[in-house]
C-alpha positions as CSV (number, residue, x, y, z in Angstrom):
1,X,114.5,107.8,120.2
2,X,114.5,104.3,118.8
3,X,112.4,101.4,121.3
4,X,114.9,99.0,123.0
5,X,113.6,95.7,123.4
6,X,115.8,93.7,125.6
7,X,115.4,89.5,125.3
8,X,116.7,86.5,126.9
9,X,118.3,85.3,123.7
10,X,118.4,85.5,119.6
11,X,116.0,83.1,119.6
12,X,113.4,85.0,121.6
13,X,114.3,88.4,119.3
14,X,113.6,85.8,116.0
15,X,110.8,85.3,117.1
16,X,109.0,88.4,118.4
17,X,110.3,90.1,115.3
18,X,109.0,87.4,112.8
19,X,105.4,87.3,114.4
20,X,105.3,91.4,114.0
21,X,106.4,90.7,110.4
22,X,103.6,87.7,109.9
23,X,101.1,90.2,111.3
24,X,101.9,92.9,108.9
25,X,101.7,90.3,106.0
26,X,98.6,88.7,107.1
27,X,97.2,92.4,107.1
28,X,99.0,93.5,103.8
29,X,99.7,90.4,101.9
30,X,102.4,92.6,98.7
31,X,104.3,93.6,102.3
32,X,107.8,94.5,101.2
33,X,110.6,93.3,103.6
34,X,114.0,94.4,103.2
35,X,116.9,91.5,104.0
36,X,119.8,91.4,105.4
37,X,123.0,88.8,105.2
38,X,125.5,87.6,107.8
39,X,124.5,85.5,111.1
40,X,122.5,88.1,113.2
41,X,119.0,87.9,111.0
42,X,119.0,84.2,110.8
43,X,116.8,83.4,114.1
44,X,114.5,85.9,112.3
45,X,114.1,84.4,109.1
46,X,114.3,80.3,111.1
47,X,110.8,82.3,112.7
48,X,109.3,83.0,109.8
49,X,110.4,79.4,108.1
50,X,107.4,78.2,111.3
51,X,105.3,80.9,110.5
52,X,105.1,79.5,107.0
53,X,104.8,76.2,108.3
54,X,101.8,77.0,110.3
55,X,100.1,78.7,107.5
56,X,101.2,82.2,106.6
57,X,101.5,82.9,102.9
58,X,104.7,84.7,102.0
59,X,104.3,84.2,98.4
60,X,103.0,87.9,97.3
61,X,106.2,89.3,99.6
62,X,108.9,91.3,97.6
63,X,112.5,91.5,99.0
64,X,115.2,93.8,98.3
65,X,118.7,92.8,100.3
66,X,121.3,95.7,101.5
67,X,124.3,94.5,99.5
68,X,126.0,92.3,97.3
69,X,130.3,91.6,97.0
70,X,131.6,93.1,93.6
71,X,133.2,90.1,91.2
72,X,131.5,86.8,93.0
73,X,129.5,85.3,90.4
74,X,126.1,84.9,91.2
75,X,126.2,81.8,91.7
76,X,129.1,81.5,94.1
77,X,128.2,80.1,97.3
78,X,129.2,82.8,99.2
79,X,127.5,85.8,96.8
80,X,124.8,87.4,98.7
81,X,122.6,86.3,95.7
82,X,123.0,82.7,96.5
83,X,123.0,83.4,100.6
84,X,119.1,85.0,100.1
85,X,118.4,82.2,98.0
86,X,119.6,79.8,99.8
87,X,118.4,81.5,103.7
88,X,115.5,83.6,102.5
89,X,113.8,83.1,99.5
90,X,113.8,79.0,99.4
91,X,112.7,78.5,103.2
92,X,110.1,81.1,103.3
93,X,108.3,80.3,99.6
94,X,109.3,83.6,98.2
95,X,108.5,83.9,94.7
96,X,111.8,84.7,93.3
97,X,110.6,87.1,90.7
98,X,110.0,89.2,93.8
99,X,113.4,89.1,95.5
100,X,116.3,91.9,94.7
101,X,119.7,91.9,95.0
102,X,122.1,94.5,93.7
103,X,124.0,93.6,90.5
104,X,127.6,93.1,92.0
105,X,128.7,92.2,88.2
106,X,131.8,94.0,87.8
107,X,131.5,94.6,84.2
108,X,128.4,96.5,84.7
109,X,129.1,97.7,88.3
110,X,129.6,101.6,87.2
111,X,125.3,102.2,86.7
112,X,124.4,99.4,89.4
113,X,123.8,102.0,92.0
114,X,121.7,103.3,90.4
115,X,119.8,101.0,88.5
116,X,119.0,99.7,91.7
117,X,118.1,102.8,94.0
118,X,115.5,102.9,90.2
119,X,114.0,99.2,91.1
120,X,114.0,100.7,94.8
121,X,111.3,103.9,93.7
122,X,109.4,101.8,91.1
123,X,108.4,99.5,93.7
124,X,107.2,102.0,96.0
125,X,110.3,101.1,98.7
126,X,110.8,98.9,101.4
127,X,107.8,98.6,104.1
128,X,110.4,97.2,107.1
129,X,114.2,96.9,106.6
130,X,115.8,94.6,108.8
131,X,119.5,95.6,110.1
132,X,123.0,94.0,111.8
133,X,125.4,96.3,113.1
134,X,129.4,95.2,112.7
135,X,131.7,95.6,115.4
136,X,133.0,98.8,114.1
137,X,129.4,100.1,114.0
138,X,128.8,99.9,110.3
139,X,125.1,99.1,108.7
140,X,124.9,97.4,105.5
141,X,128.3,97.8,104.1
142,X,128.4,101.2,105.0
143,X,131.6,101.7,106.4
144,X,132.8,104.4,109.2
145,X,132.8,107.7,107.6
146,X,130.0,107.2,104.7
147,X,127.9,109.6,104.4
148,X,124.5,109.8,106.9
149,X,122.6,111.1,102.7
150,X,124.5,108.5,100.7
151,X,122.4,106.1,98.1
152,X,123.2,102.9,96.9
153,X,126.8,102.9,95.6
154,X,130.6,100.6,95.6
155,X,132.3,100.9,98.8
156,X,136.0,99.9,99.8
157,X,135.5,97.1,102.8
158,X,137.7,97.8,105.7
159,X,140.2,95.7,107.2
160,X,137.9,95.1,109.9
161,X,135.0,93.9,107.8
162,X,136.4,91.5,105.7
163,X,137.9,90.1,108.9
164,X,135.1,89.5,110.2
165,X,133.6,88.0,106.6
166,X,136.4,85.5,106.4
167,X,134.0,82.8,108.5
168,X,132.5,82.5,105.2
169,X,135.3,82.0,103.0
170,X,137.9,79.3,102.6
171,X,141.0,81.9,103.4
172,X,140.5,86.0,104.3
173,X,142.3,86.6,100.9
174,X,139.0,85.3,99.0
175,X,137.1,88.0,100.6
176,X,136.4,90.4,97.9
177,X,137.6,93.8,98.4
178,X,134.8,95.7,97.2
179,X,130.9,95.8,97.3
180,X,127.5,97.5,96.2
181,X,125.6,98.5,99.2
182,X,122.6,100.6,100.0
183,X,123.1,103.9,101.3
184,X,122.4,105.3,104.8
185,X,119.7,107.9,103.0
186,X,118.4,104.8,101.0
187,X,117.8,103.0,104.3
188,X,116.4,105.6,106.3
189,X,113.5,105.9,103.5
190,X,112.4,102.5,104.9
191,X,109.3,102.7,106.9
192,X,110.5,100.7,109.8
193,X,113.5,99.9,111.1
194,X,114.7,96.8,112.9
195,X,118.5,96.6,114.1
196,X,119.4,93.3,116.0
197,X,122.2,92.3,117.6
198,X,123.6,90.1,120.0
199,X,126.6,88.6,121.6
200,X,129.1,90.8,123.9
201,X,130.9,91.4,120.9
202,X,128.3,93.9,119.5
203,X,127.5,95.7,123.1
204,X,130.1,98.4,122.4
205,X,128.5,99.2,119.2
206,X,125.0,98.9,119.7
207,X,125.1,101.2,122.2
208,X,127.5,104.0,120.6
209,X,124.7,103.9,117.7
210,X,121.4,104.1,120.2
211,X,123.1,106.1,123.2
212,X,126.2,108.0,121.5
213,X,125.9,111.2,118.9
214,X,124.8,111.4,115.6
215,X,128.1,110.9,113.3
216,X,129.3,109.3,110.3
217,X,132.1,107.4,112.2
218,X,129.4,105.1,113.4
219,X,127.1,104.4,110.7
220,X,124.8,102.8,113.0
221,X,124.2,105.7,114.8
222,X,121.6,107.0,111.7
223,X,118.8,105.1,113.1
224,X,118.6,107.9,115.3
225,X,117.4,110.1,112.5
226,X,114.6,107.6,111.6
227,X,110.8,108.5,112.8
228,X,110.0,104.6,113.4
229,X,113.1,102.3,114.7
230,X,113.1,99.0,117.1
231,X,116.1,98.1,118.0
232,X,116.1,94.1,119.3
233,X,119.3,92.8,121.3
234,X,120.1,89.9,123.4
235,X,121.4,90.2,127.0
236,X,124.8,89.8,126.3
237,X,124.3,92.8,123.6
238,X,122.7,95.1,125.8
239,X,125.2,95.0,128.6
240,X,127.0,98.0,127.5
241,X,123.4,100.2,127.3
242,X,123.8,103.2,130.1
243,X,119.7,103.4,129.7
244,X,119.1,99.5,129.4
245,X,116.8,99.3,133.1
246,X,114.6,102.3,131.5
247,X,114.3,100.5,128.2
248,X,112.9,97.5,130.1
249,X,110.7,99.9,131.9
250,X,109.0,101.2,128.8
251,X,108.8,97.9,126.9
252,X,107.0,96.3,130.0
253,X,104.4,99.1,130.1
254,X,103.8,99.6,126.5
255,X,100.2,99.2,124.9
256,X,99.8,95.7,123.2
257,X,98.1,97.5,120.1
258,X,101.2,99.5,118.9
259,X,103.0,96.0,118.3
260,X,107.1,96.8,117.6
């Protein structure tokens, strides 16, 4: 089963998470780190922003993000290009040479899937992917009922998730429609995974997907099929966990060496 790790606040998850990923790059220095958009990975990458600022050399660090909106130029504000720029790659001194995003163009959208899952096996993959969860349980934009083998592909976005993506948009019709998204079977070949989540508005979810069965109607639900998965959640997230007094338990008692 994935490790629960229960903190006081997104802050504390930033940062416990960033110092496991400082210590694998410090170790490794080509460590590949997947990304991930939206609000929830922020405290981790504001974490690494100090790690850098203390010393650690992210330069030799390769990135490859989940997804990208089909038909926002790259250089809209809002394209996930721009976001990884703009939150990842410029704040933690990422060579940009280094840092992927899929190719949401949607003149040349028909081979991006899989020019990308290419770039994904030429590099060797992602050492640790770093995961949200929406409130209907999807990962990436994997939507309900994608399948627990698919590969980077387009996907429909639901109502639901482009409700929830209008924050980012001057109206909910500017949301585009469409996107390019890794796969659950391209995420699962990552060699860790780290799912965060917090607020009461993700405890129903984050729970189904560590506690509930194995299905496609909650996407999140495939980190159960993964050999090495930490899952990191606030209080407010972890209210809804049936197991959440044993996941402290085991936490508490677990050998410093393993790390997450």
């Amino acid at each position: 089963m994935a490790e629960v790790v229960i903190v006081d606040t997104p802050e504390a998850a930033g940062t416990l998470v960033a110092r496991h990923i400082a210590a694998r790059v410090r170790d490794e220095p080509a460590f590949t780190l997947g990304v991930a958009t939206g609000s929830t990975p922020l405290p981790v990458y504001a974490a690494l922003a100090r790690e850098r600022a203390a010393g650690l050399d992210l330069s030799g660090v390769t990135a490859f993000a989940l997804d990208e909106y089909v038909g926002l130029p790259e250089d809209h504000p809002e394209s996930y290009h721009s976001v990884i720029r703009r939150e990842v790659t410029e704040p933690l001194g990422l060579d940009p040479a280094r840092v992927h995003v899929p190719d949401g163009d949607a003149a040349t959208i028909a081979t991006a899937g899989e020019r990308y899952e290419a770039a994904l096996d030429a590099h060797g993959g992602v050492d640790l992917q770093l995961l949200g969860i929406g409130t209907d349980g999807h990962v990436g934009f994997n939507e309900p009922g994608s399948s627990l083998a698919s590969l980077t592909r387009i996907k429909t976005l639901t109502a639901t998730t482009r409700a929830d993506n209008a924050r980012f948009f001057d109206s909910p019709d500017e949301v585009p429609t469409h996107c390019i998204t890794q796969g659950i079977g391209t995420i699962l070949r990552a060699g860790h995974l780290v799912l965060l989540a917090f607020g009461s508005g993700k405890a129903d979810a984050i729970a189904t997907a560590v506690e509930g069965p194995i299905t496609a109607s909650v996407p999140g639900s495939c980190i159960q099929l993964h050999r090495h998965v930490t899952v990191v959640v606030d209080e407010a997230a972890a209210a809804g966990f049936e197991r959440a007094e044993y996941y402290r338990w085991v936490y508490e008692h677990k050998p410093a060496w393993q790390g997450l």
